[in-house]
NUTORNU-545553 format. One record per residue: residue in one letter; z, x, y of N, C-alpha, C, O in turn. Coordinates in steps of 0.05 Angstrom, whole numbers, padded with zeros to 5 digits, always signed. Atoms other than C-alpha are relative to their C-alpha. Example, Ala and Ser with C-alpha at 12.3 -4.5 7.8 and 13.67 -1.06 7.14 Angstrom:
BEGIN
A+00000+00018-00024+00156+00246-00090+00000+00018+00024+00013+00039+00024/S-00001-00016-00024+00143+00273-00021+00014-00015+00022+00018-00005+00044/
! end
This chain:
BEGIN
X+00000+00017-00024+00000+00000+00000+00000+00018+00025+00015+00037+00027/X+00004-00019-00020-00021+00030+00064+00016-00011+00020+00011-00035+00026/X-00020-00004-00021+00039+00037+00120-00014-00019+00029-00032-00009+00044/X+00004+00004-00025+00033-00014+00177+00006+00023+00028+00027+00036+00030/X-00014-00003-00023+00034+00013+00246+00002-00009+00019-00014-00025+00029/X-00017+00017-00022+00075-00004+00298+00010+00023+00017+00017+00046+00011/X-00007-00011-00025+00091+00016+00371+00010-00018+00009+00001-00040+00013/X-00019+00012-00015+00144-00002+00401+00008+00008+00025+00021+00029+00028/X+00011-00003-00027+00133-00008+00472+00025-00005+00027+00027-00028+00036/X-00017+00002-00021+00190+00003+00530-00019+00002+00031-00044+00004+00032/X+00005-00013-00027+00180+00018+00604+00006+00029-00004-00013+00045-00003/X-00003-00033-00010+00210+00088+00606+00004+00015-00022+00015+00037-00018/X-00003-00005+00020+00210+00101+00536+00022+00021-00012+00020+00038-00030/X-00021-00021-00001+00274+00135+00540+00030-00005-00012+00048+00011-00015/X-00030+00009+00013+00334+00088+00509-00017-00016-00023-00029-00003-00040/X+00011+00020+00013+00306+00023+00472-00018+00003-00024-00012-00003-00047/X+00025+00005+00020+00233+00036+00438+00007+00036-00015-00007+00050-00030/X+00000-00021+00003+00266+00100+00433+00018+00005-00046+00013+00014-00068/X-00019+00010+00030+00324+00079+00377-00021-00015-00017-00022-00011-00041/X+00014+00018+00025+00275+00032+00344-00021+00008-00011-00033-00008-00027/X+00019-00015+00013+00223+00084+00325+00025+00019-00026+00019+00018-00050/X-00007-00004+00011+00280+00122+00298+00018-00016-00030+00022-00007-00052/X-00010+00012+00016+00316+00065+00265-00032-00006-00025-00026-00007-00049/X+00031+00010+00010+00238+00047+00234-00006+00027-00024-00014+00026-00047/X+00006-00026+00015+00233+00124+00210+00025-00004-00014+00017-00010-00036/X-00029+00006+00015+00306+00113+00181-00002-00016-00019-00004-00006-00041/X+00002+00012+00009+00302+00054+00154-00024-00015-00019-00019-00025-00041/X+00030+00010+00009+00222+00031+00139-00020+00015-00004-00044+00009-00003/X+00022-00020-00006+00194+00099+00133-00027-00012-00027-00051-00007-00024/X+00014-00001+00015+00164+00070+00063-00024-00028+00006-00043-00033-00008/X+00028+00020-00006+00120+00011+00095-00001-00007+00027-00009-00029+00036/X+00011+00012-00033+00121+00027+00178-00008+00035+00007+00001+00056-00004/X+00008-00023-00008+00092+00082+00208+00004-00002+00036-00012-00010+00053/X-00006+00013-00024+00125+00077+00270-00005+00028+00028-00005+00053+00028/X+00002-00023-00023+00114+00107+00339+00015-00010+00024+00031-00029+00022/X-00022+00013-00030+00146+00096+00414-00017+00005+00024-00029+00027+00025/X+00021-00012-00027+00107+00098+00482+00020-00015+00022+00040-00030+00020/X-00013+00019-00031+00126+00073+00556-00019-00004+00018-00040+00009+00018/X+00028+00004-00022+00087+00045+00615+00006+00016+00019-00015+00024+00030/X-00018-00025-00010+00130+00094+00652+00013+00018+00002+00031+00019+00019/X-00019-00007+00012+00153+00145+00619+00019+00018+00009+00012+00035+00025/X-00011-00017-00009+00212+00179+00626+00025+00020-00016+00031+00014-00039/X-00015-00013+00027+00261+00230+00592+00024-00016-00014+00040-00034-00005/X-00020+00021+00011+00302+00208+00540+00026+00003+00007+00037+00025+00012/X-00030+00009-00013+00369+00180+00559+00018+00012-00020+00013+00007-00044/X-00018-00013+00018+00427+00223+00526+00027-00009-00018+00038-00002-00039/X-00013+00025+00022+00470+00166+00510-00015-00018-00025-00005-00030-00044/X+00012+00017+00025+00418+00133+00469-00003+00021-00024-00002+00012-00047/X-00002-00014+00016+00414+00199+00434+00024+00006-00006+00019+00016-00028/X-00024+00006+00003+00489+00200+00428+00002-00020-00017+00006-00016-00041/X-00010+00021+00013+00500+00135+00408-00018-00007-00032-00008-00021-00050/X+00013+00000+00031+00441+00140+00342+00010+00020-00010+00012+00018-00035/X-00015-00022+00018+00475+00207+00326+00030-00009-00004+00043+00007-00018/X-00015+00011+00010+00534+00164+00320+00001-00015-00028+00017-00016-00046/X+00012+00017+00032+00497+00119+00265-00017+00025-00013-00039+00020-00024/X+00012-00014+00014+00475+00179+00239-00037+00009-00004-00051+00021-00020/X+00033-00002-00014+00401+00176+00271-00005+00029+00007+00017+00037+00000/X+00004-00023-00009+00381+00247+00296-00031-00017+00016-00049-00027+00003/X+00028+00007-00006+00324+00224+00349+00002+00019+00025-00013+00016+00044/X+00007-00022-00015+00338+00285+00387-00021+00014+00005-00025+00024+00027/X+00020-00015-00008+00274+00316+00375-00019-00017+00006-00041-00007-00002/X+00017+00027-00009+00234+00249+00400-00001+00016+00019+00013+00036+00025/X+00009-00006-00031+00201+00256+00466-00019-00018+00008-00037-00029-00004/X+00010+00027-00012+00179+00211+00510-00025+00003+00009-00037+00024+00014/X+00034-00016+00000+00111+00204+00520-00013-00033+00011-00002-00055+00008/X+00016+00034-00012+00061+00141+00554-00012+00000-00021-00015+00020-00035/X+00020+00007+00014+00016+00100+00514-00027+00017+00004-00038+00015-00018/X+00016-00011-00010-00043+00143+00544+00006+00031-00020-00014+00044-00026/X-00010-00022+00020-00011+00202+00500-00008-00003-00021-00015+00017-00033/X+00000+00009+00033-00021+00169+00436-00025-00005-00008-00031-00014-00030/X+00036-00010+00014-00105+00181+00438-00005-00025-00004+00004-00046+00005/X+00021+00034+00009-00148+00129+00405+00017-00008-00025+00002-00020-00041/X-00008+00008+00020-00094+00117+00349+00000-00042+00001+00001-00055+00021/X+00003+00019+00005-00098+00048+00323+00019-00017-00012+00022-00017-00037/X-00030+00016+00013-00032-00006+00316-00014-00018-00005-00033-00026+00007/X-00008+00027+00006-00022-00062+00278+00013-00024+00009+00005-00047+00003/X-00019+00011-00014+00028-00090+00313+00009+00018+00022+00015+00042+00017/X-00014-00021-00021+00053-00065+00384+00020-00026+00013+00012-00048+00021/X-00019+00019-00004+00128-00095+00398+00010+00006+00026+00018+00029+00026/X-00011-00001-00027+00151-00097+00470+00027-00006-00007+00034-00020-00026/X-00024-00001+00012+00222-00087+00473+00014-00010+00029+00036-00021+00031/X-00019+00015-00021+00238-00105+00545-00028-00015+00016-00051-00012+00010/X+00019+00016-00006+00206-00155+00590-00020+00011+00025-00038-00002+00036/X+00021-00013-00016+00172-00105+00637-00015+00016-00014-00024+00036-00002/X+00020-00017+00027+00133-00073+00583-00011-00018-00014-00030-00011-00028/X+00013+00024+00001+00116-00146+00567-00020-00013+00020-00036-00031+00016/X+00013+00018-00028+00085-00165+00635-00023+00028+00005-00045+00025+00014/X+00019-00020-00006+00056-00089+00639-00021+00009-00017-00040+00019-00005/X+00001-00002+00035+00032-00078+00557-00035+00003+00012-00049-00015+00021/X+00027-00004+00000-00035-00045+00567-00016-00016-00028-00007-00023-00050/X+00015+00008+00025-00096-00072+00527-00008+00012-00016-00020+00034-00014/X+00007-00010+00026-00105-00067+00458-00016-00016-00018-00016-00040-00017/X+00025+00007+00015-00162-00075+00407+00007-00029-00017+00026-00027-00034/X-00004+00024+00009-00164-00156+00383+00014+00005-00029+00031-00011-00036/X-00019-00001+00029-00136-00129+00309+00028+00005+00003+00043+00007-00017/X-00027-00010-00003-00070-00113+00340+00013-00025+00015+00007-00038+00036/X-00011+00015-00015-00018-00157+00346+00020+00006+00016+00034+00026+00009/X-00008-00008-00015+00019-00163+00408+00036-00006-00003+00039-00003+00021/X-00026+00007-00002+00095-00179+00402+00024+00006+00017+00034+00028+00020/X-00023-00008-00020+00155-00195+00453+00025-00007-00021+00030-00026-00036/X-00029+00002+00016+00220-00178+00421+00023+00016+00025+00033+00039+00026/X-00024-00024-00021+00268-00157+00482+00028+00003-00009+00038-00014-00023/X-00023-00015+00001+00331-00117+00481+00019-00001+00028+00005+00011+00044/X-00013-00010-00020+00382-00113+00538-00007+00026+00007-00020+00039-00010/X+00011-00027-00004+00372-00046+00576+00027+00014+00003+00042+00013+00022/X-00039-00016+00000+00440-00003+00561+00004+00013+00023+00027+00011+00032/X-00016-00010-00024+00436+00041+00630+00004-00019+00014+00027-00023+00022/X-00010+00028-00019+00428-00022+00670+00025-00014+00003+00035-00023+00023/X-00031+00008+00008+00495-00044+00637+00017+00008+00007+00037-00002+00018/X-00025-00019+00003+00529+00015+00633+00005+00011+00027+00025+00025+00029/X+00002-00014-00016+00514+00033+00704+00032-00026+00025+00042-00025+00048/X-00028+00014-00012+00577-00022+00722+00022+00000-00015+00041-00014-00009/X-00021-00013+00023+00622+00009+00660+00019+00009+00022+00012+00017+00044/X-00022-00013-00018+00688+00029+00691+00003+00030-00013+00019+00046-00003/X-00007-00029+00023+00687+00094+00638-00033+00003-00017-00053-00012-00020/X+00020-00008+00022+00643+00132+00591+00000-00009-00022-00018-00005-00038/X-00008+00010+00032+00675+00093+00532-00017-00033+00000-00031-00047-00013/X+00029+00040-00009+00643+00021+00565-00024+00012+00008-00044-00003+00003/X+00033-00007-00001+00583+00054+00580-00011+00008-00032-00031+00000-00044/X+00018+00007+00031+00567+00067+00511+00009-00023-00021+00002-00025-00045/X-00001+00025+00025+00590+00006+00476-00023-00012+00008-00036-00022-00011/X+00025+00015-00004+00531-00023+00517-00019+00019-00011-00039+00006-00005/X+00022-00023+00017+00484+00032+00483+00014-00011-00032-00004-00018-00048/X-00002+00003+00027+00521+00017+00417-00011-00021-00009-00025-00019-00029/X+00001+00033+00005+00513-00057+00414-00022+00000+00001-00029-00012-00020/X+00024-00001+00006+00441-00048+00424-00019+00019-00022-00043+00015-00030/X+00006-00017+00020+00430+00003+00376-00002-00014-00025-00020-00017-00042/X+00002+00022+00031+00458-00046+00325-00015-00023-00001-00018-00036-00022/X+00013+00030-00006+00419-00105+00352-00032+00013+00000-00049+00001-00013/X+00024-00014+00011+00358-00060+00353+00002+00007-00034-00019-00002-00044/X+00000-00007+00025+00375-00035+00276+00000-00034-00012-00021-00046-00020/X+00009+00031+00017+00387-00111+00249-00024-00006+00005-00037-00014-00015/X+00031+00001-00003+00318-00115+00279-00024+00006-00011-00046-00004-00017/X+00022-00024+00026+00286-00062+00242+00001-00008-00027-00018-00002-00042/X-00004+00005+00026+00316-00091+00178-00011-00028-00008-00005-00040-00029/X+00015+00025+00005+00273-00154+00185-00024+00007-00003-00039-00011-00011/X+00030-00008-00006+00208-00115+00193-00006+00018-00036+00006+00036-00048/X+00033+00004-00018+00151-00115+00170-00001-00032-00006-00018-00045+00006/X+00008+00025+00009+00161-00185+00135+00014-00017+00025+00015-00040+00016/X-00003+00017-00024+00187-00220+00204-00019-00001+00017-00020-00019+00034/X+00030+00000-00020+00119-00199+00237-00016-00018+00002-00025-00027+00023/X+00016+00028+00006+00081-00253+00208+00015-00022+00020-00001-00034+00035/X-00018+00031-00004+00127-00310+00234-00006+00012+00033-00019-00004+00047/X-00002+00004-00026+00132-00277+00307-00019-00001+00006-00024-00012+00028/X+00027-00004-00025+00061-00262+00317-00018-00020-00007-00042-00017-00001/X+00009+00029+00000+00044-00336+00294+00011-00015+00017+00000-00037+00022/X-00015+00011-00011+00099-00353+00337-00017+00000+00037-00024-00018+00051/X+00008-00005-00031+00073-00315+00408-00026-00002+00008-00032+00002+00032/
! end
């Protein structure tokens, strides 16, 4: 069986599409072939790499990179993960489906944390809400992208 792929599409590709390529390589390496881009990209956020080396993720050597990076490769599915990467989601070839699945954005959160300890529970809590995510894929694809 040949490996769907999937891009999972942030703005700054630096927290969010960032964990859910790694949770994807973690978890679905045997039927997703996952990648990460941004419409803006920017470096990755050190709490989101924190908080997956907490779950045991290593996505330290990820790097952030635009869709324009990723050549003429060809997805299956490309999942937007927040809703400005939904409204911005460059075009892609009619075989690819498009999918909104948003996430809260953990600096946005964390940036009214009174501590470093509430600033990453909002990075944790999405980590896990991104991973339950990953653990529905690839057979939840069908249903959303009949859905959107």
């Amino acid at each position: 069986m040949q490996k769907l792929k999937i891009l999972f599409l942030c703005t700054g590709n630096s927290c969010r599409s960032q964990m859910a390529e790694g949770w994807a390589k973690r978890l679905r390496a045997e039927v997703i072939e996952p990648y990460s881009a941004g419409t803006q990209p920017k470096d990755i956020d050190p709490r989101a790499v924190r908080a997956m080396a907490e779950a045991g993720v290593d996505i330290s050597g990820q790097r952030s990179k635009s869709v324009a990076d990723l050549g003429d490769l060809e997805f299956d599915y490309v999942i937007t993960l927040c809703d400005d990467a939904q409204t911005t989601c460059p075009f892609f070839p009619a075989k690819t489906a498009v999918i909104h699945h948003g996430f809260d954005d953990p600096p946005r959160f964390a940036t009214g944390a009174g501590d470093e300890e509430q600033a990453m529970g909002h990075y944790r809590r999405v980590r896990d809400e991104i991973r339950a995510y990953i653990e529905t894929l690839p057979e939840s694809l069908r249903d959303e992208a009949r859905e959107g």
